[in-house]
N, C-alpha and C positions, 0 to 999 in steps of 0.2 A: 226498508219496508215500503210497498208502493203506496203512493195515494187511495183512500177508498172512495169510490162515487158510487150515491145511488142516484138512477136514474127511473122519473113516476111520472108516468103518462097512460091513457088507458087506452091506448091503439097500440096490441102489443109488434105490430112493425117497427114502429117510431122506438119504442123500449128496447127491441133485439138489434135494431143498427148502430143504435149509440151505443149499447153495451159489446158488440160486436168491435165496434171500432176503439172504443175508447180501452180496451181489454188489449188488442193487438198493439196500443200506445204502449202497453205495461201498467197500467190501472190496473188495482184490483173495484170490478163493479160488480153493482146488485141492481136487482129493477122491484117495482112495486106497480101493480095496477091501478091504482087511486091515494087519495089521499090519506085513508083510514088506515091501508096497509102500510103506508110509507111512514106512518106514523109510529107504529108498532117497531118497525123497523131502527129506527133514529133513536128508538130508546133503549135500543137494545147494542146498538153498534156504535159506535165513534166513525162516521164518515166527516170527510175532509169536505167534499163536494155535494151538496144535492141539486143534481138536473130538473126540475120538474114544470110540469104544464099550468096551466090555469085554470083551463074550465076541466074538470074530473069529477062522475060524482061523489057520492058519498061526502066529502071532503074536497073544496078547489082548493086550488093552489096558494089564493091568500090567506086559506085559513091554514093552510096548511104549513106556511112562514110561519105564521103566527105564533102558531104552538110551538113549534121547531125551536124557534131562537128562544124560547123557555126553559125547552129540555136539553138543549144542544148549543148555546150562542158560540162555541167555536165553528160550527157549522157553517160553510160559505154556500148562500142559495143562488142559483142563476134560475131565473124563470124565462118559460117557452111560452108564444103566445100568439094564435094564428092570425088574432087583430091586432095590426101595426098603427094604435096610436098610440103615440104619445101619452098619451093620460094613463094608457095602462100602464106601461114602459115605468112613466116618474108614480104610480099609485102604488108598485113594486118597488121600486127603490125604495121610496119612503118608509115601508113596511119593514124595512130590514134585509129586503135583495143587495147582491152587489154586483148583478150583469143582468138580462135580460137577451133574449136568443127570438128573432121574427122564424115563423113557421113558412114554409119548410126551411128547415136548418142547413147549414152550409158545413158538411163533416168537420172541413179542416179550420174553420171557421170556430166549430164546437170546442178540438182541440186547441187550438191556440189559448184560448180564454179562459179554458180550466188550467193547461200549462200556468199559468199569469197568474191565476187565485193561487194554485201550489206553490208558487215560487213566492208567492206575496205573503201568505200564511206563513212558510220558513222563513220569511226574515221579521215577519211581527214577532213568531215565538224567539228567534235568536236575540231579537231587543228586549223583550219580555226576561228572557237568560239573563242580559247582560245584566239587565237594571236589580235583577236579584243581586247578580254577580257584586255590585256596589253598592248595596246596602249598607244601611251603619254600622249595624249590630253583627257583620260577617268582617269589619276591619278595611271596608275593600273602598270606604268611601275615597273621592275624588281620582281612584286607581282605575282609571277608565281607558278603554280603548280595545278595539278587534282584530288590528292589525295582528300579522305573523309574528314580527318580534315579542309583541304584547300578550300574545297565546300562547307563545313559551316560559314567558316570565309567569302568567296564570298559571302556566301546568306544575313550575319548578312550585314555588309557593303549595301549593295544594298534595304536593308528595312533599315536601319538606315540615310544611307544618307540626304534622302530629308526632313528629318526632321532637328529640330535647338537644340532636346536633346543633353545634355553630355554626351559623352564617357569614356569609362576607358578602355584600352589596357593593356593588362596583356600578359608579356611573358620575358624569359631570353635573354640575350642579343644576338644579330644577327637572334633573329625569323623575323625584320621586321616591328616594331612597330609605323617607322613615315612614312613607306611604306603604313602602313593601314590609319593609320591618314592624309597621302593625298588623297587616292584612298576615303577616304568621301569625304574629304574637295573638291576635282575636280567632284565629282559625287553631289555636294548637289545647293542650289540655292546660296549660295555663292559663287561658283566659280570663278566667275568673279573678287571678292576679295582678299585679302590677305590671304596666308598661313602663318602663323609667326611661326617659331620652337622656343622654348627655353630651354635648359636642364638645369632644376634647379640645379645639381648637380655639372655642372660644374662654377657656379657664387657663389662666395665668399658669406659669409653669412649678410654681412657687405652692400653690395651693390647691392642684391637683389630684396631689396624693390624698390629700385631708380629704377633698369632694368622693373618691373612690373607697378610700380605704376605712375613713374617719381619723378621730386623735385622741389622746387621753390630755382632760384636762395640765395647762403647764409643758406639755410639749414643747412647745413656741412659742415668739411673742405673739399675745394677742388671741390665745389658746383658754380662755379664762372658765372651759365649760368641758367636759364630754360631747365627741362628736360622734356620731354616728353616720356610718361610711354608706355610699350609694347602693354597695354592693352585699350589704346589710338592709337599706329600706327595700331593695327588689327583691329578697329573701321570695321561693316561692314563682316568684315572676319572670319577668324579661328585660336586660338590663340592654338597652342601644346605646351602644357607646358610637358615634358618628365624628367622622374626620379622623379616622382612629390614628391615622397616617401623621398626625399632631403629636403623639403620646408623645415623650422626650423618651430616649433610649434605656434611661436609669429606671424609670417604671415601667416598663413593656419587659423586664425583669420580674417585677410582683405581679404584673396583673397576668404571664404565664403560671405563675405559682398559682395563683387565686385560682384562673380557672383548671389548671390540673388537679392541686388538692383540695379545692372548694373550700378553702379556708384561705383565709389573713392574719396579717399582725398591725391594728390601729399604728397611726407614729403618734411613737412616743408609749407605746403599748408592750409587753411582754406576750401576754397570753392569747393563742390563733383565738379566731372569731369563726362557726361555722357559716356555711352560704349554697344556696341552692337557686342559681338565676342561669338561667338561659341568654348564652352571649352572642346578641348580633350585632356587629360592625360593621360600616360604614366608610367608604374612600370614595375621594375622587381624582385618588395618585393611582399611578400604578405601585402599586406596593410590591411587586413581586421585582420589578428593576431598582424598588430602594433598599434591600434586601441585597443586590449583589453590589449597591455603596457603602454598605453595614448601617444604612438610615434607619430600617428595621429590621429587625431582628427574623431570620428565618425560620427559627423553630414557635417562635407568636404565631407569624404567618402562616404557616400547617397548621396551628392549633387553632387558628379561626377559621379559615377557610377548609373545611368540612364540603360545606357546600358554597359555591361560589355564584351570584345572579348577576348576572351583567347586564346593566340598564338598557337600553336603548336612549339617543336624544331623539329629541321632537322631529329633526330633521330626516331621521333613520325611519318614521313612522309618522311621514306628512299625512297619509290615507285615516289617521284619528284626529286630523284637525277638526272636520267636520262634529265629532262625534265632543270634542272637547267644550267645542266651541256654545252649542246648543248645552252644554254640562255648565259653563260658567254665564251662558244668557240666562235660564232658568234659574240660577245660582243670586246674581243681582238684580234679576226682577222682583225677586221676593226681599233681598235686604234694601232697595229703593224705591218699592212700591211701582214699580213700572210694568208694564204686558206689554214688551217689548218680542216680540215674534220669533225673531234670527236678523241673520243677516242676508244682505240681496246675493246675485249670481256673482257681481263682479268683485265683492268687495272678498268674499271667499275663496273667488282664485286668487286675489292679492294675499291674502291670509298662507294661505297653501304654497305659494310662489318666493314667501319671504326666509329668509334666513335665521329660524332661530337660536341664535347663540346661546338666551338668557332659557329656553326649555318649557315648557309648562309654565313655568313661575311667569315669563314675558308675556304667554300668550294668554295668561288671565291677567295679567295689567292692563295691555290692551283693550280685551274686551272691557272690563274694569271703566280704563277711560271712557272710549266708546257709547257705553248705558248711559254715561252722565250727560251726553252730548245727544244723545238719539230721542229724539224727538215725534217721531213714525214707528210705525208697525217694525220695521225692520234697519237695520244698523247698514249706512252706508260710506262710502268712501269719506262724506265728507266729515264724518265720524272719528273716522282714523288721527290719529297725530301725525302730522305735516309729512315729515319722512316716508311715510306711504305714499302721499297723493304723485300722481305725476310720472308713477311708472309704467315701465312697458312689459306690461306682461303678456308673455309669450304662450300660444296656443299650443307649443309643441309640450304637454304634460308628459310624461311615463303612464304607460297601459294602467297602472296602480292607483297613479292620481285622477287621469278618466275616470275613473270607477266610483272610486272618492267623490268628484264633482258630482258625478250621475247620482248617485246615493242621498246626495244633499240636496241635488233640484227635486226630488221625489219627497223628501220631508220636506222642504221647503214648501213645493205645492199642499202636500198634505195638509199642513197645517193652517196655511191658510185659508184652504176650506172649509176645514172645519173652524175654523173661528169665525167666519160666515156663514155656519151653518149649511153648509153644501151646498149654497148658491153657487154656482158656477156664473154665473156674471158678475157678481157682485167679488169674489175672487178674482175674477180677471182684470176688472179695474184696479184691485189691491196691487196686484204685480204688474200691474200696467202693459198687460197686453190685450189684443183681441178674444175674445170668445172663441173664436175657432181654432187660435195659436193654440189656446189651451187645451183644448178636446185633442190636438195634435199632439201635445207635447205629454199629455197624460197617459196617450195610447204609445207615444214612444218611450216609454217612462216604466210601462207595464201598469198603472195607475189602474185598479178597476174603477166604474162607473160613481160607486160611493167607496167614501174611505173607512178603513175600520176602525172600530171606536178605540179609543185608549184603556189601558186597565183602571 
């Protein structure tokens, strides 16, 4: 669907060349002769853009903000204005403009700068998306990220949920694997149930069975009570059994019975037990080559794997470091009481540059460390644990990681203007460049003149 602009000036020449022009763009536009009509209009439409003048009567153009961002605050205004000072320029911005245009206008000049608000608005709302996308109450907390890989694993999850198929999550360790197995488990009609995690690998082999299945009191030694089996308290719910690739051969026997016939037999028990849990599993084997060493079992293997989600590592999806990063800065600013910012340019291409073996799980230690040591607005080299300092990193990134970078100097700016209240000098000093670098690097950036507010 194209962009809507409307465009309100009461010289209808000036009205019919931008709508002229900005229509041949692929805009869809509208014009208004003053401010009162333009009004009417905005309440009745969803425009992405409005062009408008300043001095107009009935209604000028400030009062015509004004109402605007009331009825409309997704609304992006550019004001026109045939007196070039300054004072109007920053008395419009402050009002809630995000450009301003000197009269007469320069066509391509006009589009460019709606281009830039359009393209700026798509990625507020796609951030807007995400942070829905991670909310707590939808299972998806700390499961962040926009990359490709990370898009497919969002779409699998979201067709797989509502259904009561088994899963198999596949990936090394710190991709995030009971992070996915909640974001089902809270997105499915079970929700309302129990989540039950169990890492077969960490229960002895000896008392495994008991933990799954339960016992009947005198079973074993050391048996002195009725147990009640895992597969029994997630009745109803969603039972993650993780590391499944642990199981010992001799139960990867019962726990195919369990989930085929939705019943058990306690050890040490006669009589089946019924059960109704949704089974998702967890590896960071390839299970399907331990399968042809009889390490497991291949008819388990089919019977979990239904649906199969293959992680990605951090490395596979360096382009969400950025997005992580500002996820666990936010993260310990609040559990350390710090208004720690981000982190600087260079310290980020280190972050992006480095090797993560340990996944997710490393690159929140890091920051982790980092907060306790940062001291400034922003986290830098000298931040890092020793092993970072001292490298060469190389400008040759991949097209993907460019993009990555650029994405992060534009929140990075952002943000610290606004925590300066849109001072642009007093920002400039924060990141320690020139005032004009910045005006430079904002315009390369696509940065409009003000930034938009947060939700």
């Amino acid at each position: 669907m194209p962009a809507k602009i409307l465009i309100v000036d009461d010289e209808k020449s000036i009205r019919d060349s931008l709508k002229m022009v900005l229509a041949e763009e692929g805009f869809a536009t509208d014009s208004a002769a003053d401010g009162e009509e333009a009004l009417l209009k905005i309440k009745d439409n969803n425009y992405d853009v409005v062009i408008s003048d300043i001095k107009m009567p009935k209604l000028d153009g400030m009062q015509l903000l004004e109402s605007a961002t009331k009825i409309s605050p997704e609304t992006f205004f550019i004001i026109m204005t045939a007196y070039a000072s300054v004072k109007t320029a920053i008395d419009a911005l402050r009002n809630g403009a995000f450009d301003y245009l000197i009269k007469p206008v320069e066509f391509e000049d006009v589009i460019i700068r709606v281009r830039r608000l359009i393209e700026y608005k798509k990625l507020a709302a796609e951030n807007k998306s995400l942070r829905q996308r991670i909310s707590s109450d939808s299972g998806y907390t700390n499961l962040i990220g926009k990359s490709e890989p990370m898009k497919k694993v969002f779409d699998v999850i979201s067709q797989v949920s509502p259904t009561n198929s088994n899963v198999l999550i596949l990936g090394k360790s710190g991709t995030g694997k009971e992070l996915v197995a909640k974001a089902i488990h809270y997105n499915s009609l079970r929700k309302d149930k129990i989540f039950l995690p169990i890492n077969c690998g960490a229960i002895s082999e000896n008392l495994i069975e008991s933990e799954l299945f339960g016992h009947k009191k005198g079973s074993f030694t050391g048996a002195s009570d009725d147990k009640v089996g895992l597969f029994k308290v997630a009745d109803g719910g969603t039972l993650f059994l993780d590391e499944i690739g642990e199981l010992p051969i001799n139960l990867q026997v019962k726990l195919l019975r369990a989930i085929e016939d939705r019943e058990f037999i306690p050890v040490g028990g006669i009589k089946a037990v019924s059960t109704d849990v949704r089974i998702i599993a967890a590896s960071n084997q390839d299970l399907y080559e331990k399968t042809k060493t009889n390490e497991f079992r291949e008819d388990l293997y089919y019977r979990l794997n239904v649906i199969e989600i293959k992680l990605p590592t951090l490395n596979e999806r360096s382009e969400d470091i950025p997005l992580l990063v500002n996820y666990f800065i936010d993260k310990f600013s609040k559990e350390m009481g710090k208004k720690i910012i981000g982190v600087d340019n260079e310290t980020m291409k280190i972050l992006l540059a480095h090797d993560w073996r340990g996944g997710v799980r490393e690159l929140e230690n890091v920051i982790e460390r980092a907060m306790i040591f940062a001291s400034k607005d922003y986290i830098t080299i000298d931040n890092l644990a020793e092993h970072f300092r001292g490298k060469n990193i190389q400008e040759s990134f991949p097209d993907i990681l460019k993009d990555a970078i650029k994405d992060f100097e534009k929140e990075h700016i952002l943000k610290t203007i606004k925590k300066y209240n849109y001072n642009k000098e007093e920002a400039a000093k924060a990141l320690d460049i020139g005032l004009s670098s910045l005006y430079r690097k904002m315009d390369e950036l696509g940065i409009p003149t003000k930034s938009i507010n947060e939700d």
